[in-house]
DRENKOLPA-652110 format. One line per field, with one value per residue (C-alpha): residue in one letter; x, y, z; residue number from 0. Coordinates in Angstrom, 2 decimals. Each point is the difference from the previous one (the first is absolute). Example, Ala and Ser with C-alpha at 12.3 -4.5 7.8 and 13.67 -1.06 7.14 Angstrom:
# DRENKOLPA-652110
r: c(a, s)
u: c(12.30, 1.37)
v: c(-4.50, 3.44)
w: c(7.80, -0.66)
k: c(0, 1)
# end
This chain:
# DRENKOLPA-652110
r: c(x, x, x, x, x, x, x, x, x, x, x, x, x, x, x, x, x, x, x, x, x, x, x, x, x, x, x, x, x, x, x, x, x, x, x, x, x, x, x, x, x, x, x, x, x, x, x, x, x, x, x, x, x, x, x, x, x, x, x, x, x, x, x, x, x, x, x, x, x, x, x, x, x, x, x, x)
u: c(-9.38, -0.04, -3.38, 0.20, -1.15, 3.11, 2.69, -1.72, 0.10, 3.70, 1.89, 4.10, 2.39, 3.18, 1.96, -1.71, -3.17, 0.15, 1.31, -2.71, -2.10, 1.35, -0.47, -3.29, -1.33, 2.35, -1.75, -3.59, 0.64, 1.25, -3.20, -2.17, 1.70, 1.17, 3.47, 1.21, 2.80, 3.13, 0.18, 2.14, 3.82, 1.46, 2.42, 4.10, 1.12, -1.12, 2.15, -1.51, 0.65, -3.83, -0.05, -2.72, -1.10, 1.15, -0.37, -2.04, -2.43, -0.70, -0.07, -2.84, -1.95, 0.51, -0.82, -3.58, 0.00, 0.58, -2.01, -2.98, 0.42, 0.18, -3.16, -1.66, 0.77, -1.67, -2.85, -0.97)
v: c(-12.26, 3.59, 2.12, 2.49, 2.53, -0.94, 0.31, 3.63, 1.13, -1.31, 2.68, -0.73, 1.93, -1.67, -2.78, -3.34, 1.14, 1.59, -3.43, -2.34, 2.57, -0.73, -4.35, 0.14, 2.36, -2.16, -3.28, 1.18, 1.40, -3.45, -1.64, 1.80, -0.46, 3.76, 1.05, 3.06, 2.42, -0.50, 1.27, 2.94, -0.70, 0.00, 2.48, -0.76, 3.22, -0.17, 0.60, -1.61, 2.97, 0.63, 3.30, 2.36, -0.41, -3.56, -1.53, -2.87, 3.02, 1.10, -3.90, -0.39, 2.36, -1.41, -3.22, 1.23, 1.81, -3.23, -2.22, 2.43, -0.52, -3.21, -0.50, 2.06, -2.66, -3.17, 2.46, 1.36)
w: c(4.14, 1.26, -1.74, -1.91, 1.95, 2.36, -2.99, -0.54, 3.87, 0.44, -0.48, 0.43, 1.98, 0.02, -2.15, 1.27, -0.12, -3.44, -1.25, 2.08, -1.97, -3.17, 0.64, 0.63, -2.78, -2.57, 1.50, 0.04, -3.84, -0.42, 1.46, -1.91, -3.20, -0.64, -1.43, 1.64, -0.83, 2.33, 2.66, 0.35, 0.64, 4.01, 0.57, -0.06, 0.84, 4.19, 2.18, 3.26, 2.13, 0.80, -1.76, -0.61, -3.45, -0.65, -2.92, 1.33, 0.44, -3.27, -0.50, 2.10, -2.13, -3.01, 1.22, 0.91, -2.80, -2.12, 2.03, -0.53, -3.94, 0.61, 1.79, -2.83, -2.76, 2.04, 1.01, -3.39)
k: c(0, 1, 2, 3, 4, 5, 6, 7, 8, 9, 10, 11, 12, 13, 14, 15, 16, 17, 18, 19, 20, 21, 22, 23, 24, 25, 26, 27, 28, 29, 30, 31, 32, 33, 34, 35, 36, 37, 38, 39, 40, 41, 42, 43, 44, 45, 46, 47, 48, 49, 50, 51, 52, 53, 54, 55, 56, 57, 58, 59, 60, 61, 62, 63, 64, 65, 66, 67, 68, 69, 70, 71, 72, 73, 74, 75)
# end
């Protein structure tokens, strides 16, 4: 089981890693015990041309963002 001062230092930059991300917060929330809010909703509207801005980008930041919160209600 990764710690949690791994889930706070992983910080995802592209689709796979955002959702790896995602598994392992949902299964350590679900080892300790702790319901969590969902986590927020993967973007349908990419277009898979590699752009600047993707959406998988502002993904990736919400996912930390959530995964932060998420850490705060099995630390507290």
């Amino acid at each position: 089981m990764i710690s949690d001062d791994a889930l706070q230092q992983w910080t995802p930059t592209e689709r796979r890693e955002a959702q790896a991300l995602v598994r392992a917060v949902l299964d350590r929330a679900r080892t300790l015990g702790v319901a969590l809010s969902d986590p927020p909703p993967e973007p349908t509207n990419c277009c898979d041309s590699d752009c600047i801005g993707c959406v998988w980008e502002a993904y990736c930041g919400e996912v930390a963002y959530w995964r932060d919160e998420s850490i705060l209600r099995w630390t507290d």
